[in-house]
Every structure is written in C-alpha cells, then in structure tokens.
N, C-alpha and C positions, 0 to 999 in steps of 0.2 A: 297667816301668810308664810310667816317662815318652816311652818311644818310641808306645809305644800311643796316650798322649794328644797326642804330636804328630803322627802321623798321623793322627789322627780331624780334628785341625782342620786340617790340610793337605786331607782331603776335604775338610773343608765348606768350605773358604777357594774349593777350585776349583768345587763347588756351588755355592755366593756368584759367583763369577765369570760364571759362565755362565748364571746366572739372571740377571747384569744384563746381559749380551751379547746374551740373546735380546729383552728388553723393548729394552733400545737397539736393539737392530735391528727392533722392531716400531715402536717408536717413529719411527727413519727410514722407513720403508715408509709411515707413517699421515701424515708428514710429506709425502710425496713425491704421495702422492694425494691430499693436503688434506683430511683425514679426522681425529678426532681420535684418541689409545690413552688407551689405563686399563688398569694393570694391578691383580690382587685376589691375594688370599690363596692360597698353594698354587698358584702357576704359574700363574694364569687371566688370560689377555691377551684385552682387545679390543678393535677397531678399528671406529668407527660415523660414520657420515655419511651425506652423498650426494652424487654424480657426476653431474653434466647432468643434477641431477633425479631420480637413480634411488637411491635408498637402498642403500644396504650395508651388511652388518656383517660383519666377520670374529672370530670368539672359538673359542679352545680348547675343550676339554672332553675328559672320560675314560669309556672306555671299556674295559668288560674288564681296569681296572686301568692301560690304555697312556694316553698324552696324542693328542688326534687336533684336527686344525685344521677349521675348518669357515667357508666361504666362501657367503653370500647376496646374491642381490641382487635387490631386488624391480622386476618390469619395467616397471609403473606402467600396468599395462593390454595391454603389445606381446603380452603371453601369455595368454589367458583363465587367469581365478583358477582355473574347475574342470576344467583339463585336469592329467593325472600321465605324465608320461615317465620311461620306465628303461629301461637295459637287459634284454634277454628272455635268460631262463636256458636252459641247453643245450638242453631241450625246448621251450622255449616255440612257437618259430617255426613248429615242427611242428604239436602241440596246436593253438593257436589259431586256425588254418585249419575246426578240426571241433569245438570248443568255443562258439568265440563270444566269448569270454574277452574282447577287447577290440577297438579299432576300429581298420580298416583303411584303409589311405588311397589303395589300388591300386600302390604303388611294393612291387613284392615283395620287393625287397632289403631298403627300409629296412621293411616290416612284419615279413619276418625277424626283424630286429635289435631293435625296437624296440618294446615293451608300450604303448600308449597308452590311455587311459583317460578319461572324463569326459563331456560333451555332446558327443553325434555331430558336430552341425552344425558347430561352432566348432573341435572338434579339425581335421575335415576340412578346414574353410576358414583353419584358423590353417597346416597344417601344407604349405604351398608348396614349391617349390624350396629357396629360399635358406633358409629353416627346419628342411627335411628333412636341408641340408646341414651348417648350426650343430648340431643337435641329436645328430647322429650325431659330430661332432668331441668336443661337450658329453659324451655318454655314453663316448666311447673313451677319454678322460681321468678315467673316474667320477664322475662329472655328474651332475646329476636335474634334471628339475621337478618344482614340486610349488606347489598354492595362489599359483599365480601367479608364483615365485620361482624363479629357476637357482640349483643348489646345486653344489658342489664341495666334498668331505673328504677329506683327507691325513690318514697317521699322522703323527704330529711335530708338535713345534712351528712349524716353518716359517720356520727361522730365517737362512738363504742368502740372500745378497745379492739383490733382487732378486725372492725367489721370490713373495712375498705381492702387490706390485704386479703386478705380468705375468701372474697366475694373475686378478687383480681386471681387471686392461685386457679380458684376453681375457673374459669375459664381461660385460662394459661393449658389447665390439665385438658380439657375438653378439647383444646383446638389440638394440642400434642398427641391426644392419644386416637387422631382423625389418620386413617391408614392414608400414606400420598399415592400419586399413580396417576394414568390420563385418563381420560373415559375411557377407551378402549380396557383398559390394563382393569380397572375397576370393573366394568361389565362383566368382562370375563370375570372377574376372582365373584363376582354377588350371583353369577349362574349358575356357579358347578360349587360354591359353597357356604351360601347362606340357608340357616335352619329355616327358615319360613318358605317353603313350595312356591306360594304365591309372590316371593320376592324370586326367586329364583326363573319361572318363568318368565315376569314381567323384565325381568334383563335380558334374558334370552329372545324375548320376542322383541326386542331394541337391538341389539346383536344382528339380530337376520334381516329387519330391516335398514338396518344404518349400516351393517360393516359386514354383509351375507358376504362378499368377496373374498376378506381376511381369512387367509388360514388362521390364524387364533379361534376365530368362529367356529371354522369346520372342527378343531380338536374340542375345542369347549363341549361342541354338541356330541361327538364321539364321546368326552367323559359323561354325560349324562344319558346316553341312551338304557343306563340302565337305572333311571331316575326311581323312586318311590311314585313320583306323582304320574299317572299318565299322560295328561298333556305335555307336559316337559319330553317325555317321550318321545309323543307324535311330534312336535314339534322341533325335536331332533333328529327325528329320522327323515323329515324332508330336508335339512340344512344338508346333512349326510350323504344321501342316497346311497348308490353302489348296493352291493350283499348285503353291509350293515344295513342300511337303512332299510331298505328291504323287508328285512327279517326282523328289524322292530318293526316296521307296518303292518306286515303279516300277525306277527305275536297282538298288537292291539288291536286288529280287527277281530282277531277270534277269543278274545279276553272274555269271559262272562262278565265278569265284576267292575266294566268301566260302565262311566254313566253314559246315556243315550248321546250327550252333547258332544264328548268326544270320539265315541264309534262314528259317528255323522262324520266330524271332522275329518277322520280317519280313512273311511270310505271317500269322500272329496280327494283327499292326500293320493289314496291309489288311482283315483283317476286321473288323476292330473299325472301321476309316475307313468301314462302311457304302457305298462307292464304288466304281460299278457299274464306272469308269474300269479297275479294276483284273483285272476278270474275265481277260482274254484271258491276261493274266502268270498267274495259279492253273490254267487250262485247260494252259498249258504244263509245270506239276509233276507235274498227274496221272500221268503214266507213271514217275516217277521211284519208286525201289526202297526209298529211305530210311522204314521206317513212321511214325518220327517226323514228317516231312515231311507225307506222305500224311495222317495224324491232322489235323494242321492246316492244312491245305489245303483236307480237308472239312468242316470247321468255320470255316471261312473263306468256303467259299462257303453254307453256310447263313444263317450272318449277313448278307451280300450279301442273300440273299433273292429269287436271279432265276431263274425258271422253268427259264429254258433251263441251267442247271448240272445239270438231272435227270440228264442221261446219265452228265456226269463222277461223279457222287453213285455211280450206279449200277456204273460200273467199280470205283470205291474202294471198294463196297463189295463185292466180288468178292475183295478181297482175303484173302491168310491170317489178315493180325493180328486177333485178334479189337478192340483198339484202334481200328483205322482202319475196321473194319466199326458198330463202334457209335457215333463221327463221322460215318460216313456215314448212318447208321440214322437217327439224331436230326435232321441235313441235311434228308433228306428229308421230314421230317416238318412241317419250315419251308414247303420250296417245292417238293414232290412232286408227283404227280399219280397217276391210277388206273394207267400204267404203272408205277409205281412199287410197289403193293401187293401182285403177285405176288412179285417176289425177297425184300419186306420177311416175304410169310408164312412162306419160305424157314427165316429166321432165328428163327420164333417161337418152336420149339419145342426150343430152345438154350438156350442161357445168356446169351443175348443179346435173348430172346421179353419182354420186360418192354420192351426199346426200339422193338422192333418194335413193338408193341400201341400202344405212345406215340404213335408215328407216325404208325401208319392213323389212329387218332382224330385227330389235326392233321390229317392229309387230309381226314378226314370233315367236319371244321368247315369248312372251306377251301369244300370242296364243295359244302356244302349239303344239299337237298334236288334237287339237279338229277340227275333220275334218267336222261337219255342221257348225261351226263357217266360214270355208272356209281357210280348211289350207295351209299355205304360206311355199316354202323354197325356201332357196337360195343357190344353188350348185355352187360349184368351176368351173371355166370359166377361157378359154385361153384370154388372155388378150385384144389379136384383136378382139374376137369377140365381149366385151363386152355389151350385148342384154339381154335384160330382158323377160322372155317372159310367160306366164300362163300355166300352163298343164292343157291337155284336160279333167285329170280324177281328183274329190275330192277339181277341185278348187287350185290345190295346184301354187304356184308362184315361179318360176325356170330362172335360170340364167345359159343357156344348153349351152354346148359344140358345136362346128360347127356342127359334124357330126349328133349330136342328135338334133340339128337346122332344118338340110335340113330334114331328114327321118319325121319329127313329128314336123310342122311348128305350130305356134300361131295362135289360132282361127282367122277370122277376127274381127278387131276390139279392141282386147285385152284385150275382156271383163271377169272378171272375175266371173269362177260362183260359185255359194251357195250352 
C-alpha cells in the first residue's frame, strides 16, 4: 500500500514539474517578445500584447480531449477583415474551376492550392506577389486567415526553447512585409507589375469593371498596351480607345501568333469600336475556316454598318455553320441592299426563315419607298403559310396570304427585279 501511495505522488510531483516548466518557459517566450503570460486553471496559458502595433495573443485550449496551442495576430488593416484563406482539400483545386466555390486570382498554382473567400475586389487586389508568397509559406505550416487575423495551431503545449517566439516573429514578418494601399492603389500596382500574366489580367479585368471610370484605369491600361500577354492587350486597348487603342486593335487582329480566342475577342472589340478604320483588318478574316471567327467577324461588320461589307456578309453567309449564316443574316439586315434579298429568301424557309424575314424588313426600311431601288415589303401572313415570295410588279418583296399565294404565284426562280 504504501508503494502505491508513493508512486502516485512521484507522478504528481513530475506532473507539478512540468506544469511549472512549461508556464516558465511560456513565461520566458512572453518575456522575450514583450508581451505579458497568465496562466489559469487546468494548463490554460496565455500570452497577449502587441508588437509594432499589431496585437497578439497566443493561448492553449483543448480539443478532442488533447491540449493544442493557438497563435493570432491581428494585422491592423494589412489584411482586409472579409477575406478567409486555407488551404484547398485534395479536390478542391479541381472542383473550383466548374463551381465557382471561391475566388480566383489568375496565379493557377496558388488558386490550386488555396480556397479564398470574401469581397472579390479586395481579395484580388490584397492577394499581390509578396502575399501570394507569405500566404502559401502561412498555409504550408497550417496557417489561416480569417476576420482579418493570421492564425497558426499546433498540437501541444509548445513548450521548446524558442518555439512560441519564432512561430510569433514569423508572422509579425508576413503581415509586415504585406505592401499597404486601397484596392484601387493595389489593382493598379498587380496590373502593370506582377510577373504572373494571368495575375496581371485578372486585375485588369476588375479595374475595367469596378473603376473603368478612374483615370488611374485609363493610365494603368496605357502602361500595358504593350503587354507580353495578348489579352492584356486587347483588353487594354478597349479601356483606352482613341489612336492608341486603335492601333493595338489593329496590331492584334492582324498578329499571326495569337490564339483563336483572342483574335475572336478582338474582332467583337472592333465591332463594338463602331470604326470604319478597322474594315480592311475584318475584310482579311473572311476567308478564314475557323466558324467561331467567321460568327464574329460578321457581326462585327454589321455593327460597322458600311455598305460596302455586303459582299463579305454575303460570302459568310454561304457558309455551312448554320451560326455564321445567321450573323450573317442579321449583318445584312443592318447594311444590305436588294442584292442582298435573293440569297437571304434562300434561307427563309429553314430554320433560319425568322432571321431572314428580319432582314428584308430592315432592308425594306432602309429602302423606303424608292421603287427603282427595287422596293421590298413585307405583309402580315398566316402563320402556316409562312413563304416569302417577290411581286411580279415594281420589284416589290411580300410575305402573301395563302389565297394571294395560289391566284398570283412567285416568278420562277425568285428572282427579284429592278
């Protein structure tokens, strides 16, 4: 019996021991950073102040029964409060590509890696180089943000010479060497000078949608029009327009070496510039094979709105796609003329005869009443019949009634005359 009882307090004597080993040793740690300790009831240490400013606290706590350490520091603004970082679970990286799950910052390695979460603008514009770089060191070690604050938890007390300071430096140094700035000021600087393309766009395309008004914008896009990446490019010569932009439009539609996706873009970009400037560069795609291309090329020159693209309209719309024929269909219908109204009856009685019908009647307006021009109209029609068909007298182009079908058929042919 009395062995029993002196081993029991030989445990607790070395229980007692090491419960004062580890508070001394938290004790020196809270010493050595200038911070105060406290310790509580049942092993609960912790250590609270602040460093250059920034608040800290380090305290224990239990979990699952174990003791785990838990390290804060709040970053006094370097962090937006509503941004959350963690690490991405074995699927995530995947997933979140076709979810939407959370926000992306164009660096594909670190969106891999890293869940982020909160106000688009501010995640994007907080999450630079040197950010992308701490944050990724942050989470390898089991890290977080969260409400403004870098976290770090360990199982244990944390009681090694050493460990609680250097675990507290290193994120002292992380949130310090976080560049400050507003979102605005951050966009701009990760647009026109972060090494990753794909980071540099994805701020730029937040720029033109959030703050396209801001001169900072308009220079931002000026320094990059002469970006490495294309898109960065196109996407700076619409923020721009004027000469400049202009002449990077021009330069990326006639570039051999961009990919298909951004020539497309490109071509949309000059149609939408309403600039006649750019005709000759769209006159040059038409032969090309790509339908995507083709699709917006003639939708590009409809918006143009210049006569003389009748012919290119007229080729593209020769083509297979049924796509690029109904681009073309709609084209014509902008800036067509009566050579135009034969190929468009061609289409009418397809699955395509609703854009055709669109178009004569735009011709028709366009036209007038100018009857050696070859005047067009288009009369109300029972629904079954729908037939398009030419009047015999003045040229004109009607969309008749059954009964006015049979009595008074369409030349043969369906040609229309002058």
């Amino acid at each position: 019996m009395g062995f029993f009882i002196a081993f029991a307090l030989l445990i607790l004597f070395v229980v007692i021991r090491q419960f004062m080993a580890t508070n001394d040793a938290w004790r020196g740690e809270a010493s050595q950073l200038g911070l105060r300790f406290s310790a509580g009831v049942i092993g609960k240490r912790r250590i609270k102040g602040e460093i250059q400013g920034y608040p800290v606290l380090v305290e224990t706590f239990t979990s699952d029964e174990e003791t785990h350490t838990r390290m804060m520091l709040d970053s006094r603004g370097r962090i937006p409060s509503g941004i959350q970082l963690r690490a991405e679970g074995s699927w995530a990286g995947v997933t979140k590509v076709f979810t939407g799950e959370d926000i992306l910052t164009g660096d594909e390695g670190f969106d891999a890696a890293v869940n982020v979460s909160g106000p688009e603008p501010s995640a994007v514009a907080f999450l630079g180089q040197e950010a992308r770089t701490s944050v990724l060191e942050l989470l390898a070690a089991g890290g977080s943000v969260r409400q403004g604050c870098v976290r770090l938890e360990f199982k244990g007390a944390m009681s090694g010479p050493g460990e609680i300071s250097q675990a507290v430096e290193s994120l002292l140094g992380l949130v310090s060497d976080l560049p400050p700035g507003t979102v605005l000021e951050r966009l701009l600087a990760n647009a026109t000078d972060d090494p990753n393309p794909g980071v540099r766009l994805r701020n730029l395309r937040l720029l033109a949608d959030k703050f396209r008004s801001e001169e900072e914008t308009k220079r931002a896009a000026e320094a990059v029009l002469a970006d490495p990446e294309p898109a960065i490019r196109l996407l700076a010569a619409t923020l721009v327009r004027g000469s400049q932009g202009l002449a990077a439009l021009k330069a990326l539609i006639g570039e051999p070496d961009i990919s298909d996706e951004v020539r497309r873009d490109a071509v949309r970009a000059a149609g939408a510039s309403r600039d006649p400037a750019l005709l000759e560069l769209l006159y040059a795609l038409v032969p090309k094979r790509d339908p995507a291309l083709a699709e917006a090329v003639a939708t590009a020159l409809g918006q143009l709105g210049k006569a003389e693209a009748e012919t290119s309209l007229l080729r593209l719309m020769s083509r297979e796609s049924t796509e690029v024929k109904r681009a073309a269909a709609a084209a014509l219908g902008l800036l067509g003329t009566v050579r135009a109204v034969e190929p468009l009856l061609q289409l009418a009685a397809g699955p395509l005869g609703e854009t055709a019908r669109d178009a004569v009647r735009r011709i028709q307006a366009r036209l007038g009443g100018d009857a050696q021009a070859g005047r067009l109209s288009v009369a109300a029609q029972d629904a079954a019949a729908g037939g398009l068909s030419i009047a015999a007298e003045g040229g004109e182009l009607s969309v008749a009634e059954d009964d006015k079908a049979a009595e008074d058929p369409p030349p043969p042919g369906g040609r229309v005359k002058g």
